[in-house]
N, CA and C atoms of all chains as a GROMACS GRO file, in nm:
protein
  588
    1UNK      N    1   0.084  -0.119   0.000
    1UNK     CA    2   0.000   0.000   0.000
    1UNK      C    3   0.087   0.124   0.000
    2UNK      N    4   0.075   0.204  -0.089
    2UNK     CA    5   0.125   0.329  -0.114
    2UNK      C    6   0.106   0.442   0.044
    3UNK      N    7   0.207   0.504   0.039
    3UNK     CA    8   0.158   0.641   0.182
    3UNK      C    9   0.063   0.727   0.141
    4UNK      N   10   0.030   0.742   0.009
    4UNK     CA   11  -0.041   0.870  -0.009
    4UNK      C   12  -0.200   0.770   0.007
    5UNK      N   13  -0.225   0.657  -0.005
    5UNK     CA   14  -0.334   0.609   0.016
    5UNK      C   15  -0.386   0.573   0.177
    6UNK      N   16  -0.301   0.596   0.306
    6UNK     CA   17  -0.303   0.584   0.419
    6UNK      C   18  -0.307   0.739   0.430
    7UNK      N   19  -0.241   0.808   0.355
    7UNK     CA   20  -0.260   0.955   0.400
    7UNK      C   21  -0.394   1.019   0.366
    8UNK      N   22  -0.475   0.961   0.263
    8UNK     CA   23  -0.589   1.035   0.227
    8UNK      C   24  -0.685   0.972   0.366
    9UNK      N   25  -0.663   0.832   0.431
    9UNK     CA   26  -0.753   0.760   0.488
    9UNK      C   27  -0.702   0.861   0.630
   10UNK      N   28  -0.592   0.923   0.669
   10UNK     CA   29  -0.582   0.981   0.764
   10UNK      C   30  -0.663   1.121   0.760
   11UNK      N   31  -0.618   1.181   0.630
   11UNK     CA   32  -0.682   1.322   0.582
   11UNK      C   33  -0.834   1.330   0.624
   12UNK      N   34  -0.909   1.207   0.604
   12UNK     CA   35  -1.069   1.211   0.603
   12UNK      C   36  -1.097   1.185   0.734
   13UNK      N   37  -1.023   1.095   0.840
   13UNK     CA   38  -1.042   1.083   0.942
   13UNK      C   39  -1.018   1.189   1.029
   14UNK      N   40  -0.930   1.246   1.027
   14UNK     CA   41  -0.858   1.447   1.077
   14UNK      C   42  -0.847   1.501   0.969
   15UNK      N   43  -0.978   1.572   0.932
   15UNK     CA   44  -0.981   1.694   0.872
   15UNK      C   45  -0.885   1.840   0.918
   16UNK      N   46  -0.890   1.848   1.036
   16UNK     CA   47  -0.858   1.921   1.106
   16UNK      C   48  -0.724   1.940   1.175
   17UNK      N   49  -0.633   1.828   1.121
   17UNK     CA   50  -0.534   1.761   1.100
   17UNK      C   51  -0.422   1.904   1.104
   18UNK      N   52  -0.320   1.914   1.242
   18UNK     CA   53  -0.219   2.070   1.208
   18UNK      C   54  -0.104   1.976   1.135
   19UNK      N   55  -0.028   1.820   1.211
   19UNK     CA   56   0.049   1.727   1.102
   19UNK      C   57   0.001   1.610   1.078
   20UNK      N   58   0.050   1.548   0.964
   20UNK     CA   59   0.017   1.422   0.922
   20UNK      C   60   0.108   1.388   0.874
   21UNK      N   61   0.211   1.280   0.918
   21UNK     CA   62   0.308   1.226   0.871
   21UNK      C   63   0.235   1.062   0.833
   22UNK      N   64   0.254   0.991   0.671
   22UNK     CA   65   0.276   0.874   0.687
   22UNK      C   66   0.441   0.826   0.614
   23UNK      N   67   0.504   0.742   0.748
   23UNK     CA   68   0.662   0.694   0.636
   23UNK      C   69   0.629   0.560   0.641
   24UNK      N   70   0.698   0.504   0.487
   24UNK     CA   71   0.679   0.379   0.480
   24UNK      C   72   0.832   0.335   0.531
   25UNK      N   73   0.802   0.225   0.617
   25UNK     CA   74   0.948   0.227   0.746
   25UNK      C   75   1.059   0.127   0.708
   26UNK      N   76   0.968   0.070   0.632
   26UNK     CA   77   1.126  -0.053   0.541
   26UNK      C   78   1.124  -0.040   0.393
   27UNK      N   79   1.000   0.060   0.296
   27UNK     CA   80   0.999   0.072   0.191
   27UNK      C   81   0.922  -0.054   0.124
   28UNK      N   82   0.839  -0.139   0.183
   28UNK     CA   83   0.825  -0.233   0.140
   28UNK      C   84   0.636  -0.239   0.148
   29UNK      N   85   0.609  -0.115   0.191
   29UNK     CA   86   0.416  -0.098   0.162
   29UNK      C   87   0.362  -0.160   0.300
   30UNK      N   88   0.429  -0.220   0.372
   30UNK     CA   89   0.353  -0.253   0.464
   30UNK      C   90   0.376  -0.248   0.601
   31UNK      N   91   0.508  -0.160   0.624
   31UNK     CA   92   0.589  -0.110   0.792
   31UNK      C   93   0.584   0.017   0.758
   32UNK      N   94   0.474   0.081   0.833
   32UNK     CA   95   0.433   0.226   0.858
   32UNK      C   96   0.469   0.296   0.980
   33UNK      N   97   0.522   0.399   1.023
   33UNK     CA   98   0.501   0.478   1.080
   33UNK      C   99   0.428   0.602   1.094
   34UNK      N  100   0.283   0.665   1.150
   34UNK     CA  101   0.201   0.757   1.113
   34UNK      C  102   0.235   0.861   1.228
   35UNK      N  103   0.228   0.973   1.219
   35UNK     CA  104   0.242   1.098   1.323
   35UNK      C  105   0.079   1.173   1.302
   36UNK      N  106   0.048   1.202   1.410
   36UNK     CA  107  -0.099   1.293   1.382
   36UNK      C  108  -0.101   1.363   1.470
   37UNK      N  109  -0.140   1.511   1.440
   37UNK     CA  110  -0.171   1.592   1.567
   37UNK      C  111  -0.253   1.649   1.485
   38UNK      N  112  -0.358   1.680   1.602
   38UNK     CA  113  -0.516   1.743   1.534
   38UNK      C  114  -0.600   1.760   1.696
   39UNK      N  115  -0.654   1.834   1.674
   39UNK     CA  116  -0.748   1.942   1.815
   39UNK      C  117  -0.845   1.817   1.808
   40UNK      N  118  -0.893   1.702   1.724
   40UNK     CA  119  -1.026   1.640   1.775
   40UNK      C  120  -0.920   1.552   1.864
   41UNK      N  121  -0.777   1.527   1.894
   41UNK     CA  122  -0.734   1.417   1.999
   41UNK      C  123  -0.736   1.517   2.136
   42UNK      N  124  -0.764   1.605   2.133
   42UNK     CA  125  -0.703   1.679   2.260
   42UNK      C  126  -0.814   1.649   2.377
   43UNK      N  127  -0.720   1.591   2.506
   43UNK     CA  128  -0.813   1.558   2.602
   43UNK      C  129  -0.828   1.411   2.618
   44UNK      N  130  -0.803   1.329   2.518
   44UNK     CA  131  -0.833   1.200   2.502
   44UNK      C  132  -0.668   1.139   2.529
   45UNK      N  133  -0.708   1.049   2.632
   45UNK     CA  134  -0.591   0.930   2.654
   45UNK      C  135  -0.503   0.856   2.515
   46UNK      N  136  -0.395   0.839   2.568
   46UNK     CA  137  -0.335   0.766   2.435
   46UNK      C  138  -0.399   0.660   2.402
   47UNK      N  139  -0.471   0.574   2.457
   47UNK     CA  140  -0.489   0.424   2.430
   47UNK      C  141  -0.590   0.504   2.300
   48UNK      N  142  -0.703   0.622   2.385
   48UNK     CA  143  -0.821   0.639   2.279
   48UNK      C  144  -0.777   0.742   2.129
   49UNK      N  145  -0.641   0.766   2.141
   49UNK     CA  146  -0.597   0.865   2.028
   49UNK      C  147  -0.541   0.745   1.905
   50UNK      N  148  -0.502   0.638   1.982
   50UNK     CA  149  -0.411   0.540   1.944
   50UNK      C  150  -0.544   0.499   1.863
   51UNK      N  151  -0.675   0.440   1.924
   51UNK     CA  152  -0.797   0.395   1.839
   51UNK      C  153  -0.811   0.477   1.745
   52UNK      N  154  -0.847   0.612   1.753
   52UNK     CA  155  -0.908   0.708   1.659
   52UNK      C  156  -0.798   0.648   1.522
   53UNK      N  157  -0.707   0.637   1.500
   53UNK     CA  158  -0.609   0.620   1.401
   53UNK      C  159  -0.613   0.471   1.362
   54UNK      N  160  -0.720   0.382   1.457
   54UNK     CA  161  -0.690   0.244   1.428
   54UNK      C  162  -0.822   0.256   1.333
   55UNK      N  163  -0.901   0.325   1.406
   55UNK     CA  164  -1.028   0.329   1.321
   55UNK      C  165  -1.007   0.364   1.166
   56UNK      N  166  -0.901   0.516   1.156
   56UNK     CA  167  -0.933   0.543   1.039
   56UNK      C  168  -0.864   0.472   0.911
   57UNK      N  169  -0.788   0.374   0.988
   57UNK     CA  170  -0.721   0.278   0.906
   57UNK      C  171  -0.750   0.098   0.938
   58UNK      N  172  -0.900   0.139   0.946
   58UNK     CA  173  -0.924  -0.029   0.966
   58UNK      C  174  -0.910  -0.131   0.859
   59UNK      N  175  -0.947  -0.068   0.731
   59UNK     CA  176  -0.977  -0.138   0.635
   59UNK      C  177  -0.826  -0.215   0.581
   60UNK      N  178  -0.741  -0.127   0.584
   60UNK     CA  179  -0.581  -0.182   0.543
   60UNK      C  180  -0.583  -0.263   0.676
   61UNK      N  181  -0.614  -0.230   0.820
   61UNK     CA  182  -0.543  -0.320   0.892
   61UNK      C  183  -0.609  -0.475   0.925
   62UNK      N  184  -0.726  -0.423   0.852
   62UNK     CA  185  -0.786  -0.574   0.880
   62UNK      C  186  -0.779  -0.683   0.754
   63UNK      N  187  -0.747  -0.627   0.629
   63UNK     CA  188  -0.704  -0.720   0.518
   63UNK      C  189  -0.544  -0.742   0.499
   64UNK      N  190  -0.500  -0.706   0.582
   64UNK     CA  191  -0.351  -0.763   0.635
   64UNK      C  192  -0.226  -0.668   0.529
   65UNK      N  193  -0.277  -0.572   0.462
   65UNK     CA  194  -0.237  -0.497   0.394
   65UNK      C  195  -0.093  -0.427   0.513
   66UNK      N  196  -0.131  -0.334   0.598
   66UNK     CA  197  -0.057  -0.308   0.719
   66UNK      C  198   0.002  -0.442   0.822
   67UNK      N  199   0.110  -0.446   0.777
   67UNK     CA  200   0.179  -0.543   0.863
   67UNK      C  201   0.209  -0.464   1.011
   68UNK      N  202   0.302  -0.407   0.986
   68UNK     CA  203   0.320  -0.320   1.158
   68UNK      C  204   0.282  -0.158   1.132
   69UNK      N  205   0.238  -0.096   1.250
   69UNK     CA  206   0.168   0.043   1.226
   69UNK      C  207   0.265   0.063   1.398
   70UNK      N  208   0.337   0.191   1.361
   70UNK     CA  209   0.342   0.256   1.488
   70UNK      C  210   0.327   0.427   1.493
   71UNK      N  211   0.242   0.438   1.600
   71UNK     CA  212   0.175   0.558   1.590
   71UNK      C  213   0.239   0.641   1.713
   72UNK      N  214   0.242   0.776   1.648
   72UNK     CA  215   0.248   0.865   1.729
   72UNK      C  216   0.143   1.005   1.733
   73UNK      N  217   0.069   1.002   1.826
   73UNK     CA  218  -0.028   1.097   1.813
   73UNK      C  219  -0.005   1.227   1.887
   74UNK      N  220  -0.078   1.401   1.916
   74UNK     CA  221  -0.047   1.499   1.972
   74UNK      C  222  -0.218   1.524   1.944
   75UNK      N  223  -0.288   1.536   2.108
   75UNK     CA  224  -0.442   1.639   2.061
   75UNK      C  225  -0.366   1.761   2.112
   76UNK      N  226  -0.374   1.870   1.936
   76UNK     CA  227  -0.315   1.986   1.993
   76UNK      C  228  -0.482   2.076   2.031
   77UNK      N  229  -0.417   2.199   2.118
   77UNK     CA  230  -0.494   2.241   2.226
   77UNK      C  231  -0.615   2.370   2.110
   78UNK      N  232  -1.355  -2.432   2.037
   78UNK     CA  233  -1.298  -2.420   2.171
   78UNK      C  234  -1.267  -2.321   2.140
   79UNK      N  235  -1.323  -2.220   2.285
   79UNK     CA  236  -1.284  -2.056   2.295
   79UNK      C  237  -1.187  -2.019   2.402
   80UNK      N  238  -1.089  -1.936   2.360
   80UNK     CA  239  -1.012  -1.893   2.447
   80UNK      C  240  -1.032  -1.807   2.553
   81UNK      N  241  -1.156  -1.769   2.495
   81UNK     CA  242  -1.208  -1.614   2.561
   81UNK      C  243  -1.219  -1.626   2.718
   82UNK      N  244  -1.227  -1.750   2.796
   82UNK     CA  245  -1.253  -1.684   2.933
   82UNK      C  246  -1.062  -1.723   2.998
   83UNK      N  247  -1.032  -1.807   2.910
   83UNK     CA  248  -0.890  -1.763   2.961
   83UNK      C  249  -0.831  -1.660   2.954
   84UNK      N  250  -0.873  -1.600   2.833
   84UNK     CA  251  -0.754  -1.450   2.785
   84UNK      C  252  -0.831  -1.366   2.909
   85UNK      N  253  -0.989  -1.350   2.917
   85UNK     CA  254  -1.022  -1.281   3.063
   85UNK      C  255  -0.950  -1.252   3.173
   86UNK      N  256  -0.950  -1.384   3.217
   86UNK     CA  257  -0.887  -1.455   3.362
   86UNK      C  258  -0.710  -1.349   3.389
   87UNK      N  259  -0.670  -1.370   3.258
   87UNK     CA  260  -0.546  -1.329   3.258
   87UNK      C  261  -0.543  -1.182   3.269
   88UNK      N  262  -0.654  -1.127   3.165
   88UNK     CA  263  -0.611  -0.975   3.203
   88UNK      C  264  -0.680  -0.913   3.294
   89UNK      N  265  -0.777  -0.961   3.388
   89UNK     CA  266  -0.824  -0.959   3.559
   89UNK      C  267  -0.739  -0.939   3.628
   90UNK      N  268  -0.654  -1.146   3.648
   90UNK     CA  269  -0.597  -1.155   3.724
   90UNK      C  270  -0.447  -1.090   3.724
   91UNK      N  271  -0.397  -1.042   3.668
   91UNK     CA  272  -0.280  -1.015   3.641
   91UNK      C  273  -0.214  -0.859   3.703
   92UNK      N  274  -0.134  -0.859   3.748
   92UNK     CA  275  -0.052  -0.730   3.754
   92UNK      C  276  -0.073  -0.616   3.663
   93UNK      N  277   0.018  -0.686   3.545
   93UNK     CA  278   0.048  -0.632   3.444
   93UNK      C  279   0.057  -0.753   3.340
   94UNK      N  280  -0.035  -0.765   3.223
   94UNK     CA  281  -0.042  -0.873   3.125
   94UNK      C  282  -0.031  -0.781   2.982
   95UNK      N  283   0.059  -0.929   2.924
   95UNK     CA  284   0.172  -0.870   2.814
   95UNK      C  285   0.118  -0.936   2.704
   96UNK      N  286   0.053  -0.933   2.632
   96UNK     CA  287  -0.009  -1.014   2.503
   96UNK      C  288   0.110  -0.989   2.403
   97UNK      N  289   0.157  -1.107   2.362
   97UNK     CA  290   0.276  -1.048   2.207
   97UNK      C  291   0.288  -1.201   2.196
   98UNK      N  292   0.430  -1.170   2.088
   98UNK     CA  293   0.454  -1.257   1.999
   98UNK      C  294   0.582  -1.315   2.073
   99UNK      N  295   0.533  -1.448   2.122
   99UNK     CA  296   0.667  -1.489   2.152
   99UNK      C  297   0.707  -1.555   2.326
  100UNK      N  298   0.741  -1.572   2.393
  100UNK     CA  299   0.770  -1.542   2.524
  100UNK      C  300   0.887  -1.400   2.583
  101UNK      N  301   0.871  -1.430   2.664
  101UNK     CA  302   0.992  -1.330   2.737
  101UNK      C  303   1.143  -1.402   2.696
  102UNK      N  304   1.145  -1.519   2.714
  102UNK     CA  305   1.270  -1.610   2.726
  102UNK      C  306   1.313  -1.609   2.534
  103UNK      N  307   1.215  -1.575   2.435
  103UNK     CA  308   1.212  -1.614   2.348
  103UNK      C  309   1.139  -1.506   2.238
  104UNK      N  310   1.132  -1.395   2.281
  104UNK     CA  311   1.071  -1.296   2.222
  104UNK      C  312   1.064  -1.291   2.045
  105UNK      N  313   0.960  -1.292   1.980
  105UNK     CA  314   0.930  -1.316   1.810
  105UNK      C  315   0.931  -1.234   1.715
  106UNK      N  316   0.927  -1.085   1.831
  106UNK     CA  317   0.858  -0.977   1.737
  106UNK      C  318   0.946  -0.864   1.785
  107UNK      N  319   0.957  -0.768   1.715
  107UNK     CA  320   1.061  -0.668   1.774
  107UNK      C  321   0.937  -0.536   1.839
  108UNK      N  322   0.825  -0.533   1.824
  108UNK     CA  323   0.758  -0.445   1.895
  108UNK      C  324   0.688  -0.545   1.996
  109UNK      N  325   0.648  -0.665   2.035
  109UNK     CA  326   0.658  -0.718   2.158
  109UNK      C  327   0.802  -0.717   2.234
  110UNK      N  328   0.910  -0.712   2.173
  110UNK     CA  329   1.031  -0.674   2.254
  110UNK      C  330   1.027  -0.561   2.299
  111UNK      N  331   0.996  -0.416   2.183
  111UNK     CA  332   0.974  -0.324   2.281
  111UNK      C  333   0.931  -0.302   2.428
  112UNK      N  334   0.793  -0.346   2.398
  112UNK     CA  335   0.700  -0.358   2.522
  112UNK      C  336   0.777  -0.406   2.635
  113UNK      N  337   0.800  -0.537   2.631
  113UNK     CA  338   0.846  -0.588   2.724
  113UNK      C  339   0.964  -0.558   2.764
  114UNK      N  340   1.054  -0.494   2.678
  114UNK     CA  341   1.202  -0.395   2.774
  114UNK      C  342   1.148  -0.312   2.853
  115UNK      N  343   1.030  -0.213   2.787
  115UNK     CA  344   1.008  -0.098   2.875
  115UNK      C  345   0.939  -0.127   2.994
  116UNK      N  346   0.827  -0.222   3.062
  116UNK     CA  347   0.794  -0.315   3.124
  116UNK      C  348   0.912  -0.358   3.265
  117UNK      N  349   1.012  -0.440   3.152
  117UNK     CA  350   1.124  -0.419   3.223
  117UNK      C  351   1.217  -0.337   3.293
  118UNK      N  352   1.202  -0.211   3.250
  118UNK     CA  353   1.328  -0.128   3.290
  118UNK      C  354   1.218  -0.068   3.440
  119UNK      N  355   1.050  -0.086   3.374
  119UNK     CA  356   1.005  -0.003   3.496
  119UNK      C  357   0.995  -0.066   3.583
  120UNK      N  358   1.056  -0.212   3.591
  120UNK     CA  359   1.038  -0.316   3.727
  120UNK      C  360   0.914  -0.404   3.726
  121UNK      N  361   0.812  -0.352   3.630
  121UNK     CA  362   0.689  -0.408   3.611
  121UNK      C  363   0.692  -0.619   3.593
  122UNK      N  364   0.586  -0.634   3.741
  122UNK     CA  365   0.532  -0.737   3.752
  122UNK      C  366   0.500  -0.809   3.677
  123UNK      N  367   0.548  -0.889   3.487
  123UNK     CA  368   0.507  -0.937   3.388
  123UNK      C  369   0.437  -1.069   3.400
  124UNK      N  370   0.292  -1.085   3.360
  124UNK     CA  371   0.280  -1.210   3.327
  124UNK      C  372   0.245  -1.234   3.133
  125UNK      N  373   0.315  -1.325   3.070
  125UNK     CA  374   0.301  -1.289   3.004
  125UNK      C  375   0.270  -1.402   2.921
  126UNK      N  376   0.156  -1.378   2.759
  126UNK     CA  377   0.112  -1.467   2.732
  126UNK      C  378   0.130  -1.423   2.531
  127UNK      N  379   0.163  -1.572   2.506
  127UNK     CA  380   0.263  -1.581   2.380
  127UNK      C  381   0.080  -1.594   2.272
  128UNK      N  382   0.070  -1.518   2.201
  128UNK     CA  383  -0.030  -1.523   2.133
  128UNK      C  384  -0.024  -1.628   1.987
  129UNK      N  385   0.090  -1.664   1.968
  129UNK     CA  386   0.105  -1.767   1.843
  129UNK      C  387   0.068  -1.839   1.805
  130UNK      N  388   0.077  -1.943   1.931
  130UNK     CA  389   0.001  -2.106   1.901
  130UNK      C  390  -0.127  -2.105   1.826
  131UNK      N  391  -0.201  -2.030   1.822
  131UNK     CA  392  -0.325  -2.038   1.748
  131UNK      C  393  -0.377  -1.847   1.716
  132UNK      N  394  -0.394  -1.852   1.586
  132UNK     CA  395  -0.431  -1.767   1.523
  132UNK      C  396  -0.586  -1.716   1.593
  133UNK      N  397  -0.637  -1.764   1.657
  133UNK     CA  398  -0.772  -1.762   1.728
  133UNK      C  399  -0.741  -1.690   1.864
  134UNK      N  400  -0.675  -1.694   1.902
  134UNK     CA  401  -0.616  -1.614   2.024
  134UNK      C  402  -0.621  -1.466   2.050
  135UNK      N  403  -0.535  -1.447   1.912
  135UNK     CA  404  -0.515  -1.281   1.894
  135UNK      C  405  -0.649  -1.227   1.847
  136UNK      N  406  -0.752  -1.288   1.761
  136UNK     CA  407  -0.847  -1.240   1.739
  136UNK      C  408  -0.953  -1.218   1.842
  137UNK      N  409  -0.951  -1.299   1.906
  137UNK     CA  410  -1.034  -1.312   2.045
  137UNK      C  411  -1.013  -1.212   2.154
  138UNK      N  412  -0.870  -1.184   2.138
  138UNK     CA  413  -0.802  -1.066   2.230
  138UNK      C  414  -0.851  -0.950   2.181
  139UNK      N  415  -0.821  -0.941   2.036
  139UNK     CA  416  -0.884  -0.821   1.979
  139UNK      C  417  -1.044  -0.766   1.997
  140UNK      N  418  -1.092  -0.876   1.975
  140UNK     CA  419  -1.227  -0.871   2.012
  140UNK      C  420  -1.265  -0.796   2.129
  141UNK      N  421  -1.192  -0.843   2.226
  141UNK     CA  422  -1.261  -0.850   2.376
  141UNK      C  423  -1.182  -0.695   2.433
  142UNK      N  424  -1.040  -0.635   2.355
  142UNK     CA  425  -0.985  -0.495   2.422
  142UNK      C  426  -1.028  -0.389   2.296
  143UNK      N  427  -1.059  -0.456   2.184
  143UNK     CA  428  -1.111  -0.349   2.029
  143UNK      C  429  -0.990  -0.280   2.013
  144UNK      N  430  -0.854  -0.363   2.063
  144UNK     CA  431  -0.674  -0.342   2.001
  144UNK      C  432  -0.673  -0.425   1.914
  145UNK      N  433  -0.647  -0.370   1.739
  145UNK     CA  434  -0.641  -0.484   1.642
  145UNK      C  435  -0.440  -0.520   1.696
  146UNK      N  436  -0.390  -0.475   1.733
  146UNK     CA  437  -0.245  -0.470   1.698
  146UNK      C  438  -0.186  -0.586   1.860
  147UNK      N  439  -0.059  -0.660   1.822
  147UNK     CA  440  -0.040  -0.699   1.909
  147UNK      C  441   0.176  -0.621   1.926
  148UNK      N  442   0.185  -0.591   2.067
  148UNK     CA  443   0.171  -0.630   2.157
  148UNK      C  444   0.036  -0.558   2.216
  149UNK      N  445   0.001  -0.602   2.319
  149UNK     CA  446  -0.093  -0.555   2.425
  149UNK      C  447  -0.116  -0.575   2.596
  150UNK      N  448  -0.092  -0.439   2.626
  150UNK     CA  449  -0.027  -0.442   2.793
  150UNK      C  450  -0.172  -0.396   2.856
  151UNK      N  451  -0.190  -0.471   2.973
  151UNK     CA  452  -0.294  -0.421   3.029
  151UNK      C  453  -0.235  -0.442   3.210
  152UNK      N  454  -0.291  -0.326   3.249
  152UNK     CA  455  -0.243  -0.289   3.411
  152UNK      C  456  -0.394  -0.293   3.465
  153UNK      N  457  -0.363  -0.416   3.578
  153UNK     CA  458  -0.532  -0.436   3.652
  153UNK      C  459  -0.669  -0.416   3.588
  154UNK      N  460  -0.601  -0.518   3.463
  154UNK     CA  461  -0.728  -0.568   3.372
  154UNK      C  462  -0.775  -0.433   3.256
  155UNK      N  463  -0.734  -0.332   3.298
  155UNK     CA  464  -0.739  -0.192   3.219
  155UNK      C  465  -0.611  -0.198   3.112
  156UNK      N  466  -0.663  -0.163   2.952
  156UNK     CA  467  -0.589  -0.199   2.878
  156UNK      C  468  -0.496  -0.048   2.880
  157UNK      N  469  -0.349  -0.055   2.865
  157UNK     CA  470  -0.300   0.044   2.843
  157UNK      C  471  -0.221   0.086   2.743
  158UNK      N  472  -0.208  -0.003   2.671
  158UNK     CA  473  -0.182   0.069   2.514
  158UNK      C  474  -0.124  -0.070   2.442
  159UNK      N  475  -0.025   0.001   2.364
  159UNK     CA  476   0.081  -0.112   2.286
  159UNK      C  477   0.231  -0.066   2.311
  160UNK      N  478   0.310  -0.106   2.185
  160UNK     CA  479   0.433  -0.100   2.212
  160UNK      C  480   0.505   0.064   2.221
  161UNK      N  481   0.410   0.157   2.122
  161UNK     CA  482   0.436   0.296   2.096
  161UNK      C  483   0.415   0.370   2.220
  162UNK      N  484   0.289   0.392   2.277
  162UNK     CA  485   0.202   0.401   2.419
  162UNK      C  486   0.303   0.342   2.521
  163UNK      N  487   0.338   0.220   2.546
  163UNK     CA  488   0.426   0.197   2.669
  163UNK      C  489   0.544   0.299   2.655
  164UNK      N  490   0.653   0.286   2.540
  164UNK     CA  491   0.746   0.372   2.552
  164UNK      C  492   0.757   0.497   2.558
  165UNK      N  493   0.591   0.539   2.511
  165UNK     CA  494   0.589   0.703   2.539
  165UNK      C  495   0.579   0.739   2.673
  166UNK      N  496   0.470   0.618   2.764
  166UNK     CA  497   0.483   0.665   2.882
  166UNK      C  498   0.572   0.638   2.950
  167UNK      N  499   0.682   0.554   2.878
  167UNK     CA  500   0.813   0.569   2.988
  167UNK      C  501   0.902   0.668   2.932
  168UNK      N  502   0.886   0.742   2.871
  168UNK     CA  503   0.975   0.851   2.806
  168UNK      C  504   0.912   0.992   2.970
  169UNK      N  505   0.816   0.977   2.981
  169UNK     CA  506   0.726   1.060   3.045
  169UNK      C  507   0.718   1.044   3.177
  170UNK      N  508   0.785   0.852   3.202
  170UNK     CA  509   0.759   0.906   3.380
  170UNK      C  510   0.637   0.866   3.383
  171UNK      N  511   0.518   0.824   3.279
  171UNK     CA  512   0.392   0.769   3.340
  171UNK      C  513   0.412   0.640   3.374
  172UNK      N  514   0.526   0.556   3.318
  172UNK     CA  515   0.448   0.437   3.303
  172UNK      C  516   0.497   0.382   3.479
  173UNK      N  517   0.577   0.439   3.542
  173UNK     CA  518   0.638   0.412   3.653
  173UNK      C  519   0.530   0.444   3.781
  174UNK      N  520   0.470   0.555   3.749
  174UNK     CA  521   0.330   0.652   3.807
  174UNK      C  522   0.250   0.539   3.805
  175UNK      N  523   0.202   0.536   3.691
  175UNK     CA  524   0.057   0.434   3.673
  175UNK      C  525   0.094   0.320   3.744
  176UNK      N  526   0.239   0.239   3.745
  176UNK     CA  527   0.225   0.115   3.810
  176UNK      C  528   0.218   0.167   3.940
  177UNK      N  529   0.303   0.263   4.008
  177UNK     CA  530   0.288   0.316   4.145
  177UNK      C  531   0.147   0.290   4.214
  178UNK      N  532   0.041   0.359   4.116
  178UNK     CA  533  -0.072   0.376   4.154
  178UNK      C  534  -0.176   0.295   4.158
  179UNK      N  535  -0.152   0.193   4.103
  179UNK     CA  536  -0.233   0.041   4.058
  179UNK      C  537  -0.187  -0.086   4.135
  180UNK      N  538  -0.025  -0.039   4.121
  180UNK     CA  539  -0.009  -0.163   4.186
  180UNK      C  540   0.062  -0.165   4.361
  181UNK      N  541   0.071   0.013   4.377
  181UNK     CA  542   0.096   0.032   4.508
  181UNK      C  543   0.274   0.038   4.505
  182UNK      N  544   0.324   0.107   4.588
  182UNK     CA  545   0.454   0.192   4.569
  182UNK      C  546   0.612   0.063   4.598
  183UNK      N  547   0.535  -0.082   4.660
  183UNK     CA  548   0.653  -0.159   4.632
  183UNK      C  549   0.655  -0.202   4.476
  184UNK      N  550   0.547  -0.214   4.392
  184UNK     CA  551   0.547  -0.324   4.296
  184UNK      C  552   0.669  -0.366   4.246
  185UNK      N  553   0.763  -0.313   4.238
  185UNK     CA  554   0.870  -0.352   4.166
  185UNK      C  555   0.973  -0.415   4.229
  186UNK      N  556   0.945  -0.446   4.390
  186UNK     CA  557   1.044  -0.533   4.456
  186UNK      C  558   0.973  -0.672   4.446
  187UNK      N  559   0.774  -0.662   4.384
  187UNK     CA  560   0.729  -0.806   4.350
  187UNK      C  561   0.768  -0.849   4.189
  188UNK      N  562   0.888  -0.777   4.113
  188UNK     CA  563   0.911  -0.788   4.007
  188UNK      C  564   0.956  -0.974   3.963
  189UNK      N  565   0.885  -0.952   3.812
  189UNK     CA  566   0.893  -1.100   3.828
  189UNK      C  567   0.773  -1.160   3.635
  190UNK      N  568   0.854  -1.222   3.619
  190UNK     CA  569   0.837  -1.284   3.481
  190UNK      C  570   0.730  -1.398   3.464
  191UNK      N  571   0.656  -1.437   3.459
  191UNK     CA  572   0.551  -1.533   3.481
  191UNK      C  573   0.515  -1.544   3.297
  192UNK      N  574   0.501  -1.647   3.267
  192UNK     CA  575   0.455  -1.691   3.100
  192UNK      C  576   0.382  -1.776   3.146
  193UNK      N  577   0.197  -1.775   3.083
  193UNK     CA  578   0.095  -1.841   3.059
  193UNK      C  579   0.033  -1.881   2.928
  194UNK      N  580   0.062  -1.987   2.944
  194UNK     CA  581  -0.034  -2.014   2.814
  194UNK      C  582  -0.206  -2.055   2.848
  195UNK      N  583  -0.244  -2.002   2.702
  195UNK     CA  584  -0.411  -2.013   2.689
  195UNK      C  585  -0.442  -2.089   2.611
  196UNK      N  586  -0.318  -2.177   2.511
  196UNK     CA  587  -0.372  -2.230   2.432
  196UNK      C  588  -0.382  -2.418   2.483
   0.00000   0.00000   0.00000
């Protein structure tokens, strides 16, 4: 899976989105690293910022497309 | 045959329960290694359970915390993240806090490695 196709699935999920990093982490489509900071995480625990991003990438992570995903999230204020 | 009231039992009964790939003695995955160094360095009480043997396991886990991803740490049955989440809160000084507070200010002289299987 391409980054710019995890990035549009991030884009729609945080509109509101201040960064959006996706790197592909071995070059190989399926070891991602995502960065997100966006005002709808602010206030919310990591476990539930960590979901919001699982959500907006369920579809890759549940057809095995995403092998490893590591996330780093920021709800900015 | 369901795993489901074992994987329960475990993240009830447990300290701190380590869902990943692998054992401690034998670790599979390099973000269940994460977990479980940082775990480690905070003294944290591990029991820990190798999700491999059966592909039915991890799904069942998933099911029951709505974490598609494995590893998965949970402190007094409350899930607390994965491998990214543990190391942030030990970058931060939480993750030492949270066990303080859950598991009471010796926990880490009850430090200690425990592997269960469910399958």
């Amino acid at each position: 899976m391409s980054t710019d196709r995890l990035t549009q699935l991030l884009q729609s999920a945080f509109p509101d989105a201040t960064e959006l990093q996706v790197v592909d982490r071995t070059g190989g489509g399926d070891h991602f690293q995502v960065v997100v900071a966006s005002a709808s995480l602010h206030g919310l625990s990591l476990v539930e910022q960590h979901r919001r991003v699982y959500e907006a990438l369920s579809e890759p992570l549940a057809d095995g497309t995403i092998h490893e995903l590591r996330i780093k999230t920021k709800g900015t204020a | 045959m369901s795993y489901e009231s074992k994987i329960r039992d475990v993240i009830e009964g447990s300290d701190v329960a380590l869902f990943m790939k692998g054992t401690p003695a034998f670790v599979m995955c390099g973000n269940s290694d994460r977990a479980l160094q940082a775990l480690r360095r905070a003294g944290a009480p591990v029991t820990a359970v190798d999700i491999l043997p059966d592909p039915q396991i991890r799904q069942e886990l998933s099911a029951i915390s709505g974490w598609p991803t494995i590893p998965q740490v949970f402190v007094k049955g409350e899930l607390l993240g994965g491998a990214d989440i543990v190391e942030e809160l030990e970058r931060s000084g939480e993750l030492e806090q949270t066990l303080r507070e859950k598991l009471g200010d010796g926990y880490a002289e009850r430090r200690d490695e425990t592997t269960v299987a469910v399958a």
